[in-house]
C-alpha positions as CSV (number, residue, x, y, z in Angstrom):
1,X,64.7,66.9,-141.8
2,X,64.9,65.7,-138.2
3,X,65.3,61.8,-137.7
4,X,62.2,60.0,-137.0
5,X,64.2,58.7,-133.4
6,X,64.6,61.9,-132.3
7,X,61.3,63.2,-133.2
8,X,59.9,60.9,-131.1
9,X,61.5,61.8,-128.0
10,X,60.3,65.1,-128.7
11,X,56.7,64.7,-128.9
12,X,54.1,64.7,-126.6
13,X,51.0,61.9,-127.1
14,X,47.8,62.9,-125.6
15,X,46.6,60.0,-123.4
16,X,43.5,59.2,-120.9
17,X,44.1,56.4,-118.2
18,X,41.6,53.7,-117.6
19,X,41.6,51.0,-115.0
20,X,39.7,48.4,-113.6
21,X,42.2,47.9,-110.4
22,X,41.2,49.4,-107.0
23,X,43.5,52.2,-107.7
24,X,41.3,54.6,-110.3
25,X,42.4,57.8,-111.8
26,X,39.8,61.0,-111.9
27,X,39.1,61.1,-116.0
28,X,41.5,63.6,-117.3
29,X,43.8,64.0,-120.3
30,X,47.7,63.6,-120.0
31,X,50.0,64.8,-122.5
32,X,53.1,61.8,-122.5
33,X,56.3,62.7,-123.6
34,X,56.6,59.9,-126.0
35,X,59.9,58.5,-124.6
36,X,58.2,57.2,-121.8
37,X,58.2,53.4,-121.6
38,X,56.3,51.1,-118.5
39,X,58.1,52.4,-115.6
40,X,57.7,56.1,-116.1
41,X,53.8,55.8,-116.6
42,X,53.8,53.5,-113.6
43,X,55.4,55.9,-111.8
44,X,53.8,58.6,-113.1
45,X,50.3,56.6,-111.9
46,X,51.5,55.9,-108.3
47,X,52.3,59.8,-108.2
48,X,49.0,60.7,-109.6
49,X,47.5,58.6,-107.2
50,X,49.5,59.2,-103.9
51,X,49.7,55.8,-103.1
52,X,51.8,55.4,-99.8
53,X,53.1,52.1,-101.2
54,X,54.4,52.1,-104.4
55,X,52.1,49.4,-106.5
56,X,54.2,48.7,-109.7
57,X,51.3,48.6,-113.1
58,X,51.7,47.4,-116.8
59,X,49.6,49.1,-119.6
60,X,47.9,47.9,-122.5
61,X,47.2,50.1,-125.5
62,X,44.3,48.6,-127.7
63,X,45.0,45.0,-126.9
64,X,48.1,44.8,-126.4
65,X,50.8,45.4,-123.2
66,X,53.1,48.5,-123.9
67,X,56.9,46.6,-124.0
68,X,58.4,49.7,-125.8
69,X,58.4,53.2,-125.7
70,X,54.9,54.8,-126.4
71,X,56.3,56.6,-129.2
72,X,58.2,53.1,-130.9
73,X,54.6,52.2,-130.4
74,X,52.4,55.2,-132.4
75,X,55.3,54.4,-135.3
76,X,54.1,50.6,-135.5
77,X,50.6,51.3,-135.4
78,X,50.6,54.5,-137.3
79,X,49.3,56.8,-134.2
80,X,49.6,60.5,-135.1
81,X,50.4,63.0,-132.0
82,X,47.0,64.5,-132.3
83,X,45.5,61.3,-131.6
84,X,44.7,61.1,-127.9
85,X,45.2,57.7,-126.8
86,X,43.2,55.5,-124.0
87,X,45.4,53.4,-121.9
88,X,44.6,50.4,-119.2
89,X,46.6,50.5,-116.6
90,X,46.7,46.7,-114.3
91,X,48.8,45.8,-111.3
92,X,51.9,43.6,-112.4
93,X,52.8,40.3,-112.3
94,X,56.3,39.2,-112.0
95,X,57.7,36.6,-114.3
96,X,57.4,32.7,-112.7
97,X,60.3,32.0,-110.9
98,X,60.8,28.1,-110.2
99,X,60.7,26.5,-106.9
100,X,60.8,23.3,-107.2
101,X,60.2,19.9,-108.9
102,X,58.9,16.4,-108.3
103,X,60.6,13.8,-110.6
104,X,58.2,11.0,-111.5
105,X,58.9,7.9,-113.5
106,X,56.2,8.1,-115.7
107,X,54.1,11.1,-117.3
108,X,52.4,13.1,-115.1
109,X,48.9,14.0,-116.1
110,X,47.4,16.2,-113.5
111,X,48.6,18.6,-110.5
112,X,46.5,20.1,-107.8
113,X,47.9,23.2,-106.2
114,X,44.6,24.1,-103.7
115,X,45.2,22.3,-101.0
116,X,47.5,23.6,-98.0
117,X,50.8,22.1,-97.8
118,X,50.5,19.3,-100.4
119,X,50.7,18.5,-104.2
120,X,49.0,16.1,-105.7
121,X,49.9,14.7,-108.6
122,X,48.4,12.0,-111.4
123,X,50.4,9.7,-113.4
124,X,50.6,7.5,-116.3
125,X,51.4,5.0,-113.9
126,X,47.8,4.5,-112.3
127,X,48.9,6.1,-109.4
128,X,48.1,9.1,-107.8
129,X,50.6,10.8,-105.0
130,X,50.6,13.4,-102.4
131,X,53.9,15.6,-101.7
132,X,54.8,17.7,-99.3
133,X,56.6,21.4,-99.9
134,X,60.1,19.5,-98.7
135,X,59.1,16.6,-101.5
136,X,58.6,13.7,-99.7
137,X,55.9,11.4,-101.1
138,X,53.1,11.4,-98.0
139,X,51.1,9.5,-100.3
140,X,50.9,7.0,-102.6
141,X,47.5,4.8,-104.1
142,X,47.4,2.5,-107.3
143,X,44.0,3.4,-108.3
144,X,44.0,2.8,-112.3
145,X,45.6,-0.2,-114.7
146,X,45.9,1.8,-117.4
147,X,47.0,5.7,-117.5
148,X,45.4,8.3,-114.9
149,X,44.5,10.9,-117.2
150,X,42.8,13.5,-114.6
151,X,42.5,14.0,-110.8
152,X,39.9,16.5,-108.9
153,X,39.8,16.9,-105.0
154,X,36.5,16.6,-103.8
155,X,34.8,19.4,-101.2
156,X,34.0,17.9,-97.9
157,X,31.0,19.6,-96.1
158,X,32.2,17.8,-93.0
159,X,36.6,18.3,-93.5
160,X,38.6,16.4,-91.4
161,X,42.0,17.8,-90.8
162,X,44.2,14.9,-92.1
163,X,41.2,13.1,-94.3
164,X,40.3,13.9,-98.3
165,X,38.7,12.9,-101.1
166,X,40.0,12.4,-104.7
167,X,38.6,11.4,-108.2
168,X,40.2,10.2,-110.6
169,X,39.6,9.5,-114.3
170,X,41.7,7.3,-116.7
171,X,42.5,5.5,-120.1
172,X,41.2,2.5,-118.2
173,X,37.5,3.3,-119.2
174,X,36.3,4.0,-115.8
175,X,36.7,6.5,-112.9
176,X,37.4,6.4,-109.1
177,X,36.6,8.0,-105.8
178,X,39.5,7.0,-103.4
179,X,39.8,8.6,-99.5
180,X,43.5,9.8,-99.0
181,X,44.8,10.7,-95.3
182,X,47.6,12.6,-94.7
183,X,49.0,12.0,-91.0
184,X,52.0,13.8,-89.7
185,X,52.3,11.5,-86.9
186,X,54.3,8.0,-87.0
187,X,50.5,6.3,-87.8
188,X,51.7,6.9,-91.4
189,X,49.0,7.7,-94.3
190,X,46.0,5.4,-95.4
191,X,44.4,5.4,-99.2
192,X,41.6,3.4,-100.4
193,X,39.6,3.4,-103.4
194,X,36.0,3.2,-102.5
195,X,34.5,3.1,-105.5
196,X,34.7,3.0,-109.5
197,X,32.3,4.8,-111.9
198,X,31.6,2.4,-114.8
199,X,29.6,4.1,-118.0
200,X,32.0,4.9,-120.6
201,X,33.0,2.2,-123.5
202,X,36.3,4.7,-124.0
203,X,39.1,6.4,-122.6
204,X,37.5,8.8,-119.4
205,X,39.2,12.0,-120.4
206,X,38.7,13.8,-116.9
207,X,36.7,14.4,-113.7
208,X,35.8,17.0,-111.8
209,X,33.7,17.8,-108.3
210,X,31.1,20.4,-108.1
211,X,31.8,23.0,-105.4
212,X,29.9,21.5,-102.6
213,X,31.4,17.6,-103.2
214,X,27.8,16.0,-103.9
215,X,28.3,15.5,-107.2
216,X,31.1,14.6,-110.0
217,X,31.4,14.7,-113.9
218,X,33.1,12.6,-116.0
219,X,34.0,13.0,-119.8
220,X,34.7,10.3,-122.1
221,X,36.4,9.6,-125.7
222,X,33.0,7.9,-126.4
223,X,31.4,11.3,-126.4
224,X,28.8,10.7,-123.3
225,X,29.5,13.0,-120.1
226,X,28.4,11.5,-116.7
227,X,26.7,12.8,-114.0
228,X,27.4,11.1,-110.5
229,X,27.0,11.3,-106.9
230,X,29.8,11.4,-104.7
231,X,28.4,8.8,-102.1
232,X,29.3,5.5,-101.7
233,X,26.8,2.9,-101.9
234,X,26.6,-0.3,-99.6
235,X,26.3,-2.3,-102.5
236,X,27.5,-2.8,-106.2
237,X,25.4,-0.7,-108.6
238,X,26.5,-1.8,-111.8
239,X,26.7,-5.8,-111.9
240,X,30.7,-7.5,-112.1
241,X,31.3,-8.7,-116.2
242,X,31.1,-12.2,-116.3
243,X,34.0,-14.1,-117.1
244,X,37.5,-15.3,-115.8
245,X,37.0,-15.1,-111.5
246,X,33.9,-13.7,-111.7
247,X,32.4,-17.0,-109.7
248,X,35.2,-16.4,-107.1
249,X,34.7,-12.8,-106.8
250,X,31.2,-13.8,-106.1
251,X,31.9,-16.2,-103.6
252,X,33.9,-13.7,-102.1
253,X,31.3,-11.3,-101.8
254,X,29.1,-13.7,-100.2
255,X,31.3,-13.7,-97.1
256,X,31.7,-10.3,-97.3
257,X,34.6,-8.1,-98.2
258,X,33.6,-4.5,-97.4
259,X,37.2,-3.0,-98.6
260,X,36.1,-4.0,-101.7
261,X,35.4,-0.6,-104.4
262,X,31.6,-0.4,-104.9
263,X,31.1,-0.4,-108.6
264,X,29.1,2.8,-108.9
265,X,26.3,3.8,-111.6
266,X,25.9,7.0,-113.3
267,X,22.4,9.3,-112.0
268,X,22.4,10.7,-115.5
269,X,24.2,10.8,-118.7
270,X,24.8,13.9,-121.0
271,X,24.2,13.1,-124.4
272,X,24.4,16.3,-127.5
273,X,28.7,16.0,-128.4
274,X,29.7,14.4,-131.4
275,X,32.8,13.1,-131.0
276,X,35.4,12.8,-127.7
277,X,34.6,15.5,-125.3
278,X,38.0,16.1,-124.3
279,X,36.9,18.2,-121.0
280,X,33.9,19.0,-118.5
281,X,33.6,21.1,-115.5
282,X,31.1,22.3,-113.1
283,X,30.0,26.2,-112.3
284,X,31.8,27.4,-109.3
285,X,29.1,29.3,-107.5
286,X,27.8,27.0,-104.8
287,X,24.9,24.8,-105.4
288,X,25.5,25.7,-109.2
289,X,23.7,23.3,-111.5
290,X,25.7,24.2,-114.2
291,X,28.1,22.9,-115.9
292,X,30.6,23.3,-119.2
293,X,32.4,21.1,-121.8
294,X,34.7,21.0,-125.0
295,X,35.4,18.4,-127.4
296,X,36.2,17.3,-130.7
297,X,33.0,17.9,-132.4
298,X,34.5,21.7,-132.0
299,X,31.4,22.7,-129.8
300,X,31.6,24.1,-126.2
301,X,28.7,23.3,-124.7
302,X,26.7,24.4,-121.8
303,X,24.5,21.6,-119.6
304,X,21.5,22.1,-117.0
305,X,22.5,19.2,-114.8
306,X,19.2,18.8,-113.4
307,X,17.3,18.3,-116.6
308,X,20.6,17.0,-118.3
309,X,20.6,19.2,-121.0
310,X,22.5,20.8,-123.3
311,X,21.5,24.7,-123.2
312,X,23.5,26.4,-125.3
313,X,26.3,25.4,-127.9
314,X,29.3,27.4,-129.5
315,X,30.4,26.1,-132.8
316,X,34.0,26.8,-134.0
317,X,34.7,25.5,-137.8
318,X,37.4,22.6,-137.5
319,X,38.3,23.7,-134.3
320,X,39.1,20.1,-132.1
321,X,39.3,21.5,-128.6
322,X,41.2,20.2,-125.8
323,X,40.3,22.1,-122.3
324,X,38.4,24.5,-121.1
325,X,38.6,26.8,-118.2
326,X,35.5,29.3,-116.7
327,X,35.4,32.4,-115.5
328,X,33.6,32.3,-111.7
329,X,30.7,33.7,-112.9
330,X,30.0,31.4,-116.2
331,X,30.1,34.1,-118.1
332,X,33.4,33.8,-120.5
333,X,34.8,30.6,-121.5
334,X,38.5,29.6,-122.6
335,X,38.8,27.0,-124.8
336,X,42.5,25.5,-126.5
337,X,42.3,24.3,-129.4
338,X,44.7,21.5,-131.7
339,X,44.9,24.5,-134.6
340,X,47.2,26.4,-131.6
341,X,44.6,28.7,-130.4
342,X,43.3,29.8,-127.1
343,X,40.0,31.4,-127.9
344,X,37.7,33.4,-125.6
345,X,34.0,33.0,-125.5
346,X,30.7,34.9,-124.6
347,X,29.1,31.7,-122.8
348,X,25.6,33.8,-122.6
349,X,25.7,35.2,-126.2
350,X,22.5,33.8,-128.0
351,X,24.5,33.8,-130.9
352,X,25.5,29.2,-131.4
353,X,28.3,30.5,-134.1
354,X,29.5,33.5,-132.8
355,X,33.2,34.0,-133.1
356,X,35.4,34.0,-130.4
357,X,35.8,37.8,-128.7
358,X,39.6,37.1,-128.1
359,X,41.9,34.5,-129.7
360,X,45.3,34.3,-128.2
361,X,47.5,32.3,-131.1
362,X,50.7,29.7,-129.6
363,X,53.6,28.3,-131.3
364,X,52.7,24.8,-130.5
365,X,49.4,22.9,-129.4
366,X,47.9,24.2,-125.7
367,X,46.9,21.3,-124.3
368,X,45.7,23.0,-121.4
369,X,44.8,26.2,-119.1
370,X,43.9,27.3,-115.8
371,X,42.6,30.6,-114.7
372,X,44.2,32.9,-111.8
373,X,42.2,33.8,-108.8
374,X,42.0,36.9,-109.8
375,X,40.3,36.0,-113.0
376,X,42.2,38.3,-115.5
377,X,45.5,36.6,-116.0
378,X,45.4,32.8,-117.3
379,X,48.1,30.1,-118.0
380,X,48.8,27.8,-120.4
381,X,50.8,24.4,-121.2
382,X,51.8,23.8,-125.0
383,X,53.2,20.3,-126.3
384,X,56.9,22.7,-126.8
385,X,57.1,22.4,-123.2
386,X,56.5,26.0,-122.8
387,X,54.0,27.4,-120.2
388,X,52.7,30.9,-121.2
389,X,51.2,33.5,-118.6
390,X,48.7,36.2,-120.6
391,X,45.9,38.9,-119.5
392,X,42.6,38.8,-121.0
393,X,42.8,42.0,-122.2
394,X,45.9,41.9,-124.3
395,X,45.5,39.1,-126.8
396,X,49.0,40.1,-129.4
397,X,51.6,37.9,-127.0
398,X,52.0,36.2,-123.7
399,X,52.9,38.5,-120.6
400,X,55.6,35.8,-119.5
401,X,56.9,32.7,-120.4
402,X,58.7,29.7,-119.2
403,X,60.3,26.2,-119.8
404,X,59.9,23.3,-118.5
405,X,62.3,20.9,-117.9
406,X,64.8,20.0,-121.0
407,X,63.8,19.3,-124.3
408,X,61.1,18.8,-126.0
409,X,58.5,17.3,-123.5
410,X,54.7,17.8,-123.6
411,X,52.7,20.2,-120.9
412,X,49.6,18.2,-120.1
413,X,48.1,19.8,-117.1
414,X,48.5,23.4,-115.4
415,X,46.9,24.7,-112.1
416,X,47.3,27.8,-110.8
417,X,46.5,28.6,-107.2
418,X,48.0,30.6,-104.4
419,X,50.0,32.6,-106.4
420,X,52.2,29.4,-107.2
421,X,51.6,27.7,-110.7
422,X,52.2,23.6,-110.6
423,X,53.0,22.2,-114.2
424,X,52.8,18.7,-115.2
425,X,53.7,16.2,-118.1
426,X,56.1,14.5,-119.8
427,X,59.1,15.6,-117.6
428,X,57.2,15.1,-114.4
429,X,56.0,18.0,-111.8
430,X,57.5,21.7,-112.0
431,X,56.2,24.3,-109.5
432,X,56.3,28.0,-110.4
433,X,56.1,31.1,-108.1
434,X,54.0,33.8,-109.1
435,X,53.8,36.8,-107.8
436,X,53.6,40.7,-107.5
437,X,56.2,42.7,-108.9
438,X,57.7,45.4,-107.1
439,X,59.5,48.4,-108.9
């Protein structure tokens, strides 16, 4: 009896390719010698196709991306050769190769990759900073007393080439809108907070802008999310606490001290979680009034900002999440999870329980995620220190994975944009390359 090894080699697997790339087959059946592994049905696509260009492509074969032979593959999942087999072909993505990374002295709670030529960068420290590519600090801004647990750049309709806008959230119990200019001239850089967003009674758990910059969001521990415009008043709009210097801030006032932060108020609050709502984001689609958040209370919810509503709710059983990232049409929704699960949700499914369509299981907590541009490949940070690049559409293991820094130090924040992938936490800033792979 011939050895089940070499029967393999010998066999043929029938096989029909699928894709949703810009590089489709005509539907037609292929018999596979079963030998083949990635780079023979790569090249077997590119021939099929007559690209000029060789495009390299993975596969994935009911969930999951081919890593072994096809046949190694029938013999695990018990596929007999008369079985014909449908196969998804996708471009590939190379592993993250490291570029760089920006030591902090504190933890580092949030990185910002979209904007040309910088990082920005959250700390524990209360201080948000702006790097440039050669990792000079071009900016620096004590906004926060207490730990800056989230930062979100803010759309200008008007940009100026050297002028932004940044909010910030922290363990302080409030939020801030601070201006940050980046000169490359000798006039240096200017920051200034102008103004502080004062609702929540505990830890602000993040921020984040809506796509045209007239409006932010802020989560809290206290399990309120607020809804605030992004312009500054003249005046206070919440009233100083009495107590210690109060009368001498007052004083102050009268005189007039316009660098003083405006003490902002809320235009509505969001009131349906139960617990901490550990993250809230807007739509992307401009002028979206919609917007998205996780929490404790193991609900993602979905909000009508103009009515302030909750309209529509997924309930996971004991499932505390921890962030939450949207596709750009608000149609699926990634949520992590403390049980060590990245789940996948229908956010238009009418279904308040339904189970998640995808659930992508890690060997330590992810505390965070960020989708690629391209929508079909996501990233994640763990507490192992571990950041883990998957596709959608293969849910049994992480395409790539990488380390960061030494030892055992948390992920808390990813963001992936521009093909480069910044990763921050307890061993400061890493930044990670990511891009196509060739054959």
């Amino acid at each position: 009896m011939a050895d089940s090894s070499e029967s393999v080699h010998s066999m043929q697997q029938p096989v029909i390719f699928t894709t949703q790339t810009q590089y489709p087959l005509p539907t037609q059946k292929f018999m596979i010698p079963t030998n083949w592994r990635r780079y023979h049905l790569s090249q077997l696509v590119n021939k099929a196709l007559s690209l000029a260009t060789s495009i390299p492509f993975d596969f994935i074969v009911r969930g999951e991306i081919l890593k072994s032979s096809l046949g190694e593959w029938c013999l695990e999942n018990g596929v007999g050769e008369e079985e014909t087999l449908e196969i998804e072909y996708i471009e590939s993505v190379l592993p993250p190769q490291k570029m760089t990374d920006f030591p902090h002295e504190d933890w580092v709670s949030g990185v910002l990759c979209n904007l040309q030529g910088y990082l920005l960068t959250s700390s524990y420290d209360g201080h948000i900073r702006a790097f440039d590519y050669s990792k000079n600090v071009a900016a620096s801004s004590h906004v926060h007393n207490a730990p800056v647990t989230s930062l979100s750049l803010v759309p200008s309709p008007n940009p100026e080439d050297s002028k932004y806008t940044v909010a910030t959230s922290s363990q302080d119990l409030t939020a801030a809108i601070s201006s940050l200019e980046l000169s490359s001239d000798d006039t240096g850089t200017k920051t200034a907070i102008l103004a502080t967003l004062h609702l929540h009674t505990a830890p602000v758990s993040s921020v984040t802008s809506n796509s045209s910059g007239t409006h932010l969001l802020t989560s809290s521990w206290d399990g309120l999310i607020g809804l605030w415009s992004t312009t500054i008043p003249s005046t206070d709009e919440v009233p100083e606490p009495e107590g210690s210097g109060n009368r001498e801030r007052k004083k102050r006032r009268k005189v007039g001290d316009e660098s003083k932060p405006r003490r902002k108020a809320p235009i509505n609050v969001l009131k349906s979680h139960t617990n901490r709502v550990s993250k809230v984001i807007f739509g992307q689609e401009p002028g979206a009034n919609t917007a998205y958040s996780c929490g404790f209370d193991s609900t993602v919810r979905v909000w009508d900002t103009d009515i302030g509503v909750s309209t529509h709710t997924i309930a996971a059983a004991e499932k505390p999440f921890l962030s939450l990232a949207v596709s750009s049409d608000g149609r699926h929704g990634l949520a992590t999870a403390t049980d060590r699960t990245m789940s996948l949700y229908d956010l238009r499914s009418n279904d308040s329980a339904i189970t998640s369509a995808s659930t992508f299981l890690h060997p330590a907590t992810p505390s965070c995620v960020s989708l690629s541009e391209s929508g079909n490949q996501v990233a994640t940070g763990a507490y192992d220190g571990v950041v883990r690049v998957w596709d959608l559409r293969s849910t049994k293991g992480a395409m790539a994975s990488v380390k960061a820094w030494d030892g055992e130090k948390k992920v808390l924040d990813v963001d992936w944009k521009r093909g480069i992938i910044g990763v921050a936490g307890e061993g400061g800033v890493e930044v990670w390359k990511v891009g196509e792979a060739v054959n």
